[in-house]
ChimeraX commands (.cxc) that place a marker at each C-alpha (Angstrom):
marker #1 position -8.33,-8.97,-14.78 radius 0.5
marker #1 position -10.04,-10.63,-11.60 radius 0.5
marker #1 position -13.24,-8.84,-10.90 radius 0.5
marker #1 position -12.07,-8.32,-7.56 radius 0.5
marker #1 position -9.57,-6.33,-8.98 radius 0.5
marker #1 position -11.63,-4.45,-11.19 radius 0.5
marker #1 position -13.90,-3.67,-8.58 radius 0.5
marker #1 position -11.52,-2.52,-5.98 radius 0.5
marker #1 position -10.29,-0.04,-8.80 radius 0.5
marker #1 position -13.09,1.78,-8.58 radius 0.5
marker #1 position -12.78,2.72,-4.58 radius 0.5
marker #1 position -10.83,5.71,-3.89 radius 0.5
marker #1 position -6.86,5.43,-4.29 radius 0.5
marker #1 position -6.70,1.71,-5.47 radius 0.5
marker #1 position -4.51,0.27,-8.62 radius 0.5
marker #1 position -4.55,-2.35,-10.58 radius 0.5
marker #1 position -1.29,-4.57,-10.69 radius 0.5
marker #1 position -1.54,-7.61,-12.54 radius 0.5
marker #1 position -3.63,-10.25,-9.95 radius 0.5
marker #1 position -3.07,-7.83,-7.26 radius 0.5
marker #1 position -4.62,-4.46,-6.32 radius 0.5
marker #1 position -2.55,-1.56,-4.38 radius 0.5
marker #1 position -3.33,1.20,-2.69 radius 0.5
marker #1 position -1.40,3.57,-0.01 radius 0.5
marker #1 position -2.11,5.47,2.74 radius 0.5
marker #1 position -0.60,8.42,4.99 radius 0.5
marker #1 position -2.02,9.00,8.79 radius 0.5
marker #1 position 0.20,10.03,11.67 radius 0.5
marker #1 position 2.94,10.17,10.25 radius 0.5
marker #1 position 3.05,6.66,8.84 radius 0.5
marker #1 position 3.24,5.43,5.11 radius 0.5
marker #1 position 1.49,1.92,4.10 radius 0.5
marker #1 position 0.92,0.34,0.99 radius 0.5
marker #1 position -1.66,-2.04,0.85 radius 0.5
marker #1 position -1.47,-4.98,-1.34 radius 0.5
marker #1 position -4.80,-7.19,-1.83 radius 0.5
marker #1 position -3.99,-10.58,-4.29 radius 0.5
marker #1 position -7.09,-11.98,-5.77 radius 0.5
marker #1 position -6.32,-15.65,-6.17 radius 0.5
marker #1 position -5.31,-16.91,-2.50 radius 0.5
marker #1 position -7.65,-13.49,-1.64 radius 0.5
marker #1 position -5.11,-12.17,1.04 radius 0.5
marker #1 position -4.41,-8.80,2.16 radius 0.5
marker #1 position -0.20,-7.50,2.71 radius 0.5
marker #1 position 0.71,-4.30,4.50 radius 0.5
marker #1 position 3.90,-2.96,3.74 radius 0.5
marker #1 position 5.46,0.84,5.15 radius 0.5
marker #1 position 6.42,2.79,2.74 radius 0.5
marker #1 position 9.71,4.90,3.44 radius 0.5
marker #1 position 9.13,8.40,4.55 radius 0.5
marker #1 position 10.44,10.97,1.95 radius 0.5
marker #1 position 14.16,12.09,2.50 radius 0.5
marker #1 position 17.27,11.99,0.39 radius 0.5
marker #1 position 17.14,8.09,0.20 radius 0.5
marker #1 position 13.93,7.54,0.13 radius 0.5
marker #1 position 12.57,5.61,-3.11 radius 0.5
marker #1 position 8.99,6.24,-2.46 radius 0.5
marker #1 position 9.65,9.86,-4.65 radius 0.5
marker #1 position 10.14,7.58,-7.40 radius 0.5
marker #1 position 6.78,5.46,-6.90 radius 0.5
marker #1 position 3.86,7.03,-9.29 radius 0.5
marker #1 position 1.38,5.37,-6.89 radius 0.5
marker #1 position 2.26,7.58,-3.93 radius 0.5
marker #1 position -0.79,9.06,-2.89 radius 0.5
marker #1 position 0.87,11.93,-0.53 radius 0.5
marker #1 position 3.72,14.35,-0.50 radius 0.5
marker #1 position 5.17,16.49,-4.01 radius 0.5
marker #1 position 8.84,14.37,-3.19 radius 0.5
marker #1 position 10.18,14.05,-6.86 radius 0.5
marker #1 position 12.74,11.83,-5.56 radius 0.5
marker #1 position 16.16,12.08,-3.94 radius 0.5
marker #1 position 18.22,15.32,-3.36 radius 0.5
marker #1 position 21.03,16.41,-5.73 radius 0.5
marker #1 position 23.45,16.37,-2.65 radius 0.5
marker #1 position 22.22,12.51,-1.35 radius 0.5
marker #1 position 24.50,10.15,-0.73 radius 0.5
marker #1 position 25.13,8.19,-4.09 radius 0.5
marker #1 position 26.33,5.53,-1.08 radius 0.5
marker #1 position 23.78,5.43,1.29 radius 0.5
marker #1 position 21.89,2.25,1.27 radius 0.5
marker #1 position 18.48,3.33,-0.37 radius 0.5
marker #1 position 15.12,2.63,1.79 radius 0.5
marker #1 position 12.96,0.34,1.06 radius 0.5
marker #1 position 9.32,-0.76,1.67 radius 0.5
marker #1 position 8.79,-3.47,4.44 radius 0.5
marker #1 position 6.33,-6.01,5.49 radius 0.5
marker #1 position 4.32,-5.13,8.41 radius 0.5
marker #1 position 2.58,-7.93,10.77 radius 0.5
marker #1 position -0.91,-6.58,10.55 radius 0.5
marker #1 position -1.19,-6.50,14.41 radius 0.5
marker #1 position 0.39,-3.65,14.30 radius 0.5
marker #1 position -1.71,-1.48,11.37 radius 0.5
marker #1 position -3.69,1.20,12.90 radius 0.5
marker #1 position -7.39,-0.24,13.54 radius 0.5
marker #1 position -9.10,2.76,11.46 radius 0.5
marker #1 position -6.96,1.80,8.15 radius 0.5
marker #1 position -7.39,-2.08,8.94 radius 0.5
marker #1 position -11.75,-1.76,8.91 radius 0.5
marker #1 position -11.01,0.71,5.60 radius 0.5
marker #1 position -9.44,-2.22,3.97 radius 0.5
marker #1 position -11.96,-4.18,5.36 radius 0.5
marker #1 position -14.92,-2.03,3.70 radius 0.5
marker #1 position -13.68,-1.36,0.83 radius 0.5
marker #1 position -13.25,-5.31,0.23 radius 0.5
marker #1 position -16.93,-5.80,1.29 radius 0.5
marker #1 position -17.79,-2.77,-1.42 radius 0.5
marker #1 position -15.97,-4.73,-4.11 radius 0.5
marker #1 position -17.87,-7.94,-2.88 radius 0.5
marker #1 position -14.95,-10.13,-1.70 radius 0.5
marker #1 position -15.37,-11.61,1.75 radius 0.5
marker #1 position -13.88,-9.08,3.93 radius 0.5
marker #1 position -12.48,-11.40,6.47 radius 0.5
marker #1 position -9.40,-11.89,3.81 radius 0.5
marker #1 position -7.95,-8.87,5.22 radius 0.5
marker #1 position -7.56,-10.93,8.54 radius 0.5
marker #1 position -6.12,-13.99,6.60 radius 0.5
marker #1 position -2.45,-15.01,7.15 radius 0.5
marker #1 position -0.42,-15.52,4.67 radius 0.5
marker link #1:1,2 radius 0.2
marker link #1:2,3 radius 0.2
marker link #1:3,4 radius 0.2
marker link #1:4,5 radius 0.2
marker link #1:5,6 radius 0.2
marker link #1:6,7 radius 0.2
marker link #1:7,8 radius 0.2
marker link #1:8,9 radius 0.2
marker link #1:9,10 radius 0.2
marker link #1:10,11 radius 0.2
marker link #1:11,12 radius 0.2
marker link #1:12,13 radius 0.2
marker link #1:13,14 radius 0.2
marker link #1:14,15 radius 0.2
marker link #1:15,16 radius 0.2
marker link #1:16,17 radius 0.2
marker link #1:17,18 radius 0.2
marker link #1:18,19 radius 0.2
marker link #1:19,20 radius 0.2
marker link #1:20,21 radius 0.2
marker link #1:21,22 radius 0.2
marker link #1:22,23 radius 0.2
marker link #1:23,24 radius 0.2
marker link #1:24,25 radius 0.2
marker link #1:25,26 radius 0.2
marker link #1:26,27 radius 0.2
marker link #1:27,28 radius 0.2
marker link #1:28,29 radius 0.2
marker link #1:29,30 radius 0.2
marker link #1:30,31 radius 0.2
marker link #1:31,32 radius 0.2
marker link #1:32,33 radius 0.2
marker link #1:33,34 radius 0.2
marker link #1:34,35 radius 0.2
marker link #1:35,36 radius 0.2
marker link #1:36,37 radius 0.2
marker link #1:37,38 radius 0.2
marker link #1:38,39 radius 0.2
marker link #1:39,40 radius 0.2
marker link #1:40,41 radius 0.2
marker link #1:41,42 radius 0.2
marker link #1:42,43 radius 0.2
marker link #1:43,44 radius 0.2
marker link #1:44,45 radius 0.2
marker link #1:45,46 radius 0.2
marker link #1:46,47 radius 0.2
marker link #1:47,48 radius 0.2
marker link #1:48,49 radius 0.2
marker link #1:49,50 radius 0.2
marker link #1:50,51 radius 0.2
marker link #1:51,52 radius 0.2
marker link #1:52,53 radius 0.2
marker link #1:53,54 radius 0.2
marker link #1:54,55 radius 0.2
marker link #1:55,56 radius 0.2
marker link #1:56,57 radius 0.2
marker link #1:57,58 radius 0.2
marker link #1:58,59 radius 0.2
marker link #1:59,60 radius 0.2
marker link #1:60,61 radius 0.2
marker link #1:61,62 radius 0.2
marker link #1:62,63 radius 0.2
marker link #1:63,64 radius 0.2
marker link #1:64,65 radius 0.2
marker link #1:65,66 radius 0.2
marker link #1:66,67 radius 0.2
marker link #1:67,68 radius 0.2
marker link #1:68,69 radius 0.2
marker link #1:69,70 radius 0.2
marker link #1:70,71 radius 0.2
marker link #1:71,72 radius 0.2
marker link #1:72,73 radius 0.2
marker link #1:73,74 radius 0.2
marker link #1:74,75 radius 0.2
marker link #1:75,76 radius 0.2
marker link #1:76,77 radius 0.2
marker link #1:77,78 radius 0.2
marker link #1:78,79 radius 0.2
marker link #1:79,80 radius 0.2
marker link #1:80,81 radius 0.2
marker link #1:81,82 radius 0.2
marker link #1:82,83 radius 0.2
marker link #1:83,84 radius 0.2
marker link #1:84,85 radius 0.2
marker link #1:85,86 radius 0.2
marker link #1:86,87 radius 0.2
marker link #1:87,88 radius 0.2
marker link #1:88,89 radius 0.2
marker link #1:89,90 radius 0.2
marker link #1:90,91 radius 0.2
marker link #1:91,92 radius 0.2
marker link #1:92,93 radius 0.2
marker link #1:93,94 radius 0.2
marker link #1:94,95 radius 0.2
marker link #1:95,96 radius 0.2
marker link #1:96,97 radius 0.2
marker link #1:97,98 radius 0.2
marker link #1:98,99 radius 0.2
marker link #1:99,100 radius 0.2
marker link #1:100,101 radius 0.2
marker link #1:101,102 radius 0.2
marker link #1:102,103 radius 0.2
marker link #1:103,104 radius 0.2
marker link #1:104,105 radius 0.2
marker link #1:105,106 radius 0.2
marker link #1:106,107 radius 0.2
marker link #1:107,108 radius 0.2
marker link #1:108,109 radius 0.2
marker link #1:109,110 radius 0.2
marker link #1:110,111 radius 0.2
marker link #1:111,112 radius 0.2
marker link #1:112,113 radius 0.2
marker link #1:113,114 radius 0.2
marker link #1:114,115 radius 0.2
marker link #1:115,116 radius 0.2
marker link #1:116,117 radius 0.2
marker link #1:117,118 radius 0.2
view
């Protein structure tokens, strides 16, 4: 394991995933997961679909928020399930952006990845 990514598993929320760390947030309504990847040190944002009777995120163990255990008897065994998404990081929410941001700088990578494009 990178020691980036051993590092960032000790700040609040954050998982290890191979050579990548992962955490997720909920504010306003609004479901990230954020994806840091030590080797080209680069930070993703992704939303996370909002719980509901297709929702997969019931199914994700990492989910930080909501008791969802997944979808509804009565769903739709048709309906297209939701998925997560890429989000341009222009449009993350400033507070959750300089989180990222600090908790990089905690686990001693140069926080200015978080600002790096991919």
């Amino acid at each position: 394991m990178h020691d980036s990514i051993a590092a960032l598993v000790g700040r609040e929320g954050w998982r290890a995933e191979g050579d990548a760390a992962r955490v997720h947030y909920d504010g306003g309504g609004d479901r990230f997961a954020v994806e840091f990847y030590a080797r080209p040190e680069r930070v993703l944002y992704w939303t996370v679909p909002a719980d509901g009777p297709n929702a997969t995120a019931g199914n994700d163990p990492d989910v930080t928020a909501g008791g969802d255990t997944g979808p509804t008897a009565d769903a739709d065994p048709d309906a297209p399930a939701a998925t997560a998404a890429p989000v341009p990081r222009e449009e993350i929410p400033d507070p959750l952006r300089r989180r990222i941001r600090e908790d990089l700088d905690a686990a001693g990578v140069d926080p200015d990845a978080e600002r790096r494009t991919v």
